[in-house]
N, C-alpha and C positions, 0 to 999 in steps of 0.2 A: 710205502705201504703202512708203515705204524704210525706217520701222519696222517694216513686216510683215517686208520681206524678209529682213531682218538680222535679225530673229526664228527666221527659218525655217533664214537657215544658219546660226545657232546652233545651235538643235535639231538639224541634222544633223551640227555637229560632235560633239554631247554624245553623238548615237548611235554613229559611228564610234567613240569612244573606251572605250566602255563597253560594246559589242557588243550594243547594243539592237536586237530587232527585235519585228516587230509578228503577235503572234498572231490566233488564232481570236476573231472579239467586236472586235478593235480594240485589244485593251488590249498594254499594251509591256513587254517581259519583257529584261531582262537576259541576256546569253548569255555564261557565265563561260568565262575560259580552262580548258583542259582541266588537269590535274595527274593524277601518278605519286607516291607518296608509299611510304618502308619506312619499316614497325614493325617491333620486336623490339631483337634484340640483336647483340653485338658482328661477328658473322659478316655482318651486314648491315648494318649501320652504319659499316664500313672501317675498322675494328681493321686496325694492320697495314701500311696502304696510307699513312699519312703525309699532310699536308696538308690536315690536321682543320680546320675552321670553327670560328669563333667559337658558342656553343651558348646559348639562351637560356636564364635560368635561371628557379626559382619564381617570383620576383621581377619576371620582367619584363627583367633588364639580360643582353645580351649578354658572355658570360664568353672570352672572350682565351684564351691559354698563360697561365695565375699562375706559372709557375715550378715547377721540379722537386718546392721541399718542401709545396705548398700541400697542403692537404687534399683527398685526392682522391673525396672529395665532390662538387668543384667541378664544372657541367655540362660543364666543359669535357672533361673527361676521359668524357666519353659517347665521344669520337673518331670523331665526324661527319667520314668525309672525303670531299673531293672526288672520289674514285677508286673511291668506294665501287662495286659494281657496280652499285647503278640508275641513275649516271651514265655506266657505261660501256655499259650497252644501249643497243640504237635501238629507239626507240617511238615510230614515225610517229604524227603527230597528237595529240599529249602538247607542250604549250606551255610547261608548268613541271613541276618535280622538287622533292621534300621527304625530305628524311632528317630522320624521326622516330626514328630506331633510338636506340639509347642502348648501348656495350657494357659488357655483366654487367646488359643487362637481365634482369627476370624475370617471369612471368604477373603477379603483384599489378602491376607495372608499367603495365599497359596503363592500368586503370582508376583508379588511384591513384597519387599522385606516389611519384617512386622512392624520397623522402626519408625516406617516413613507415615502411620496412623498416631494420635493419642495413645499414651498408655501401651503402646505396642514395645515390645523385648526389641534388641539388637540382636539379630538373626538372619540370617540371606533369605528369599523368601522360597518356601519350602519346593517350588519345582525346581528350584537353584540347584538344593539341595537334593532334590528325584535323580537331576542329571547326572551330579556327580557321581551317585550311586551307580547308574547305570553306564559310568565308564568303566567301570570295572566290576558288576555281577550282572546276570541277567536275571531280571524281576520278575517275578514268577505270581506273589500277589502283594495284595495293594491292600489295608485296611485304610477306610476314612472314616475317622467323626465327625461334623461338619454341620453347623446350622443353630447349637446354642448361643451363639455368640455370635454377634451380628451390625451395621452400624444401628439398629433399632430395636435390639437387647441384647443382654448377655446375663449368662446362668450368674455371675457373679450379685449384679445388680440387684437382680428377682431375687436369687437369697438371702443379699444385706437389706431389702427392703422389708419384708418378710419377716427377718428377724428382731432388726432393731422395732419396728413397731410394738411386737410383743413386749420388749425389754424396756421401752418407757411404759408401755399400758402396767406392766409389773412393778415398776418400781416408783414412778411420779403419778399421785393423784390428780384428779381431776381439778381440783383447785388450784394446783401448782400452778397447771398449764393457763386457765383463766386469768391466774393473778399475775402471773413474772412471764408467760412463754405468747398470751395471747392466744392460745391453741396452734402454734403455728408447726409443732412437731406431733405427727401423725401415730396414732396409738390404736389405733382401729384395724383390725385385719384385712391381709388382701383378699383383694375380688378377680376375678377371670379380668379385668381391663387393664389392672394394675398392672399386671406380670405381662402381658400382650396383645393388643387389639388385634381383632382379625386379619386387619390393614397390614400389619405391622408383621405379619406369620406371611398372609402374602407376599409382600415386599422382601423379605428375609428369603424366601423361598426361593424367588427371584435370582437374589442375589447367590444364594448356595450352591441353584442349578449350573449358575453360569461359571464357578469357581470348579463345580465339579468336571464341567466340559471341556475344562484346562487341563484339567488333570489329566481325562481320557484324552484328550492330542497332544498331550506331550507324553506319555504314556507312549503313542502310536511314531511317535519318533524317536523315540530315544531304547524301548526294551530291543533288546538283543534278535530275540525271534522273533517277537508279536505277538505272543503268548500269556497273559494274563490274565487272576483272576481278580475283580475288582467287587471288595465288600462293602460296602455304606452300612456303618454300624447306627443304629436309633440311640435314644439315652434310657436310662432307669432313673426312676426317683426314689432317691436315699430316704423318705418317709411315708408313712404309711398312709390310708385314708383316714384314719383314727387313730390314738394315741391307747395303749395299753389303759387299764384301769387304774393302775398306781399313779399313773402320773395325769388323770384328771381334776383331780381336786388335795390343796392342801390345806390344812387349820381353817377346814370347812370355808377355802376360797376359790372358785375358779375362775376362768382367764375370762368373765363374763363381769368383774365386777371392778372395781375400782384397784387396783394396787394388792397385787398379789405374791410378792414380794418371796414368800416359801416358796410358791409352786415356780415363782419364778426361776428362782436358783436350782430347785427339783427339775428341773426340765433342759435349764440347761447343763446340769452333769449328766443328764442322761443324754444328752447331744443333739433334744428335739427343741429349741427356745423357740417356738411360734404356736401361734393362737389355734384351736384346735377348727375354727372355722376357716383357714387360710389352707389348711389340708386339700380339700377337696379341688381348691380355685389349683394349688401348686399341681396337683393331678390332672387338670385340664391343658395347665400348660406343656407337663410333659408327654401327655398327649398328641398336643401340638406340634410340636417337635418331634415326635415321631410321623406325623404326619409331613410334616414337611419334607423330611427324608427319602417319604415312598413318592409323594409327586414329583421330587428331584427324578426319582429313579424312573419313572412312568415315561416323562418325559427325554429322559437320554437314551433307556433304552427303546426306544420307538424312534426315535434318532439313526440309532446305531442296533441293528438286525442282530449282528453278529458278533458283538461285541460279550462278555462273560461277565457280566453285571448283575449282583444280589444283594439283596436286601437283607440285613443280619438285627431281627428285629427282637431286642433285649430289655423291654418295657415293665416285663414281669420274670424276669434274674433274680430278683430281688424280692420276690412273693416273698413273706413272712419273715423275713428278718432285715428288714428294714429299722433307722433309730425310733426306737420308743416303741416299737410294735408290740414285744415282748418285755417280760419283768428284765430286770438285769440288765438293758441300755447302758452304755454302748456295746457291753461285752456280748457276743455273738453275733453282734449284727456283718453287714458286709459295706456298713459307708462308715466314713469318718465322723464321729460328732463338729459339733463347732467349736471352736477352742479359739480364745483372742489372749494377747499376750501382754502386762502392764508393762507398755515399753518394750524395744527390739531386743528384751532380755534372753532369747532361746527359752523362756521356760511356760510353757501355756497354761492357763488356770484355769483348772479340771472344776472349779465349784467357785458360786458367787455367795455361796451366805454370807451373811456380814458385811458386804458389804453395801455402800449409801450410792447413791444417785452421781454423784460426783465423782466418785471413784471408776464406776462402770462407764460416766461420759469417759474418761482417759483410755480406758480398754480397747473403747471403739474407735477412739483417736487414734489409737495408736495401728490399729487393722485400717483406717484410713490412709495416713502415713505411708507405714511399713506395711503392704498390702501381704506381702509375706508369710507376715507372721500370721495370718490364718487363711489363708489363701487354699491350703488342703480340707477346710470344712467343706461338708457334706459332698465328699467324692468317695468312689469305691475305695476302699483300704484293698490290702493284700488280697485275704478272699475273696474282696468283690472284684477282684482283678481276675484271678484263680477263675471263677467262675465265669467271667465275663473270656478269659483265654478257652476255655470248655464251648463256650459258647459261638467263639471262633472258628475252632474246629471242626462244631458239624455243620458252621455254614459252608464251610472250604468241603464237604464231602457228601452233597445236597445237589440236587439236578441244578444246572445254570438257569441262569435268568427265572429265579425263584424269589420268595420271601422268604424267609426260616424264621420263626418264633421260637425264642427259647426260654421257656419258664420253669420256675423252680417250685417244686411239689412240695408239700408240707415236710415229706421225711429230708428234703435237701437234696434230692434226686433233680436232675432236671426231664424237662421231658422238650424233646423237638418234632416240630409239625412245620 
């Protein structure tokens, strides 16, 4: 009899700890803890926001900080961080949280390790990674980013294009280029083609949808119940359509004339180094990208009936404090400036006065390189994280198979529609 009993509260401790309980028939089913889990890329994975995780790699081993000059292959540089915004939502009833994101993911990424692309991290590919999750919690929602990054562009690119043009137009005259470069280095601002032909937003599209529809069948095989809710979050653009006033013109130069050399170094410690006509074209393309996002979504759910698929549309998060919007850049804003580092020194250079043509060629050398070292320019920082996790929240509590817009009001309220 006192072996029975001590039998029996054995069995009841095994069930408390493992959330067993007892179905229809008698038999005993497991009841896993709940999880939230983001796929995609840098915009949800907390690029940006600092206080990255250790990231597992191919291999199995958790990968640290390697240090500045490591190859940034390394998983670590996916910048898994804690601030990310699915840790800054509330999601009643959600027992655990997974940042599968990876930043400079791309569609081949979901289904296939990032390794086996150019420039791709060593990381399992991230339904590798869904699966494991889902042996042991039952996933309840799904954040995705998905579609800046592409084999026919990437948010990275369009920003180093973008910028460096500004950063010769400021610092090498027009003669320079004539006499020693041939004009062969581009100092002209971008246009709507630069950044993405239509072709090319098509094709991406394409490719997103079909990345996304791995998601949702393996989703439909592997969650626990079959109960989830699945967000497709759009992107924000870290700058504004115009640049504050202070930072239009300095020692009576603007980025409209040959070699402006103040305003240049003035623009970039305030975190905005592009031409103020390259504004508008960057806004068409984050547009774009949000566009892509809703015809991924058009199209799967018209697919799939029944599926709990929304669109978590954060274009305008970032209304009014965006870099350079306001006096005071970076301070207030919610994206990171851009910061490059002389060499994998860890220390980034907040201000370019002083220096000459040749010194800033090495800077940019060195974010070539070491992509690392400023790889978190122009992403949400902490707040934009904060705000972008707020903005999570009231897509998760928003009728299904909706759009949610969530824009931030002048006082820093958001408002959702």
């Amino acid at each position: 009899m006192r072996v029975l009993r001590r039998a029996a509260a054995m069995a009841a401790l095994l069930m408390g700890a493992v959330g067993i309980q007892i179905v229809h028939g008698g038999a005993a089913q497991a009841v896993l803890p709940t999880a939230a889990v983001a796929l995609g890329d840098s915009f949800v994975s907390g690029e940006g926001a600092g206080d990255y995780q250790p990231v597992v790699d191919a291999s199995g081993t958790a990968q640290g900080f390697p240090g500045w000059s490591a190859p940034n292959s390394n998983a670590y540089f996916c910048h898994r961080s804690a601030n990310a915004s699915l840790f800054k939502a509330s999601l009643p009833g959600v027992q655990a949280r997974f940042n599968l994101a990876c930043s400079g993911g791309q569609p081949a990424d979901i289904a296939s390790p990032s390794s086996a692309r150019p420039s791709g991290r060593t990381v399992a590919s991230q339904l590798d990674q869904l699966r494991a999750v889902a042996q042991t919690h039952d996933i309840d929602v799904v954040l995705v980013g998905l579609g800046s990054n592409n084999t026919h562009f990437t948010f990275g690119d369009v920003a180093s294009l973008c910028a460096n043009r500004f950063i010769a137009d400021a610092w090498t005259g027009w003669w320079e280029f004539w006499a020693y470069l041939n004009g062969e280095v581009p100092q002209e601002p971008c246009t709507v083609s630069d950044l993405a032909t239509d072709a090319e937003v098509a094709a991406a599209t394409t490719e997103t949808t079909a990345a996304l529809r791995q998601i949702l069948d393996t989703l439909a095989q592997v969650d626990a119940d079959g109960v989830h809710r699945v967000v497709l979050q759009t992107y924000t653009n870290p700058l504004p359509l115009d640049v504050a006033t202070q930072y239009r013109d300095e020692d009576d130069r603007t980025d409209t004339r040959d070699k402006f050399r103040a305003l240049g170094a003035e623009r970039y410690a305030a975190g905005c180094p592009i031409h103020r006509a390259s504004l508008a074209p960057g806004h068409v393309f984050s547009q774009n990208l949000g566009s892509l996002v809703k015809n991924a979504y058009t199209t799967l759910a018209a697919e799939r009936p029944a599926a709990d698929l929304r669109v978590l549309d954060v274009q305008k998060a970032f209304d009014g404090a965006r870099l350079c919007e306001n006096p005071g850049s970076p301070s207030g804003t919610l994206a990171t400036p851009v910061r490059v580092m002389d060499g994998p020194s860890g220390t980034h250079i907040t201000s370019l006065s002083g220096w000459d043509k040749i010194g800033i060629q090495r800077l940019a050398n060195t974010c070539v390189t070491y992509f690392q070292t400023c790889q978190e320019s122009w992403h949400p920082n902490v707040a934009g994280h904060t705000i972008l996790g707020q903005c999570l929240t009231s897509a998760l509590t928003a009728a299904p198979r909706t759009t949610i817009t969530c824009a931030r009001n002048p006082d820093g309220t958001l408002t959702i529609s």
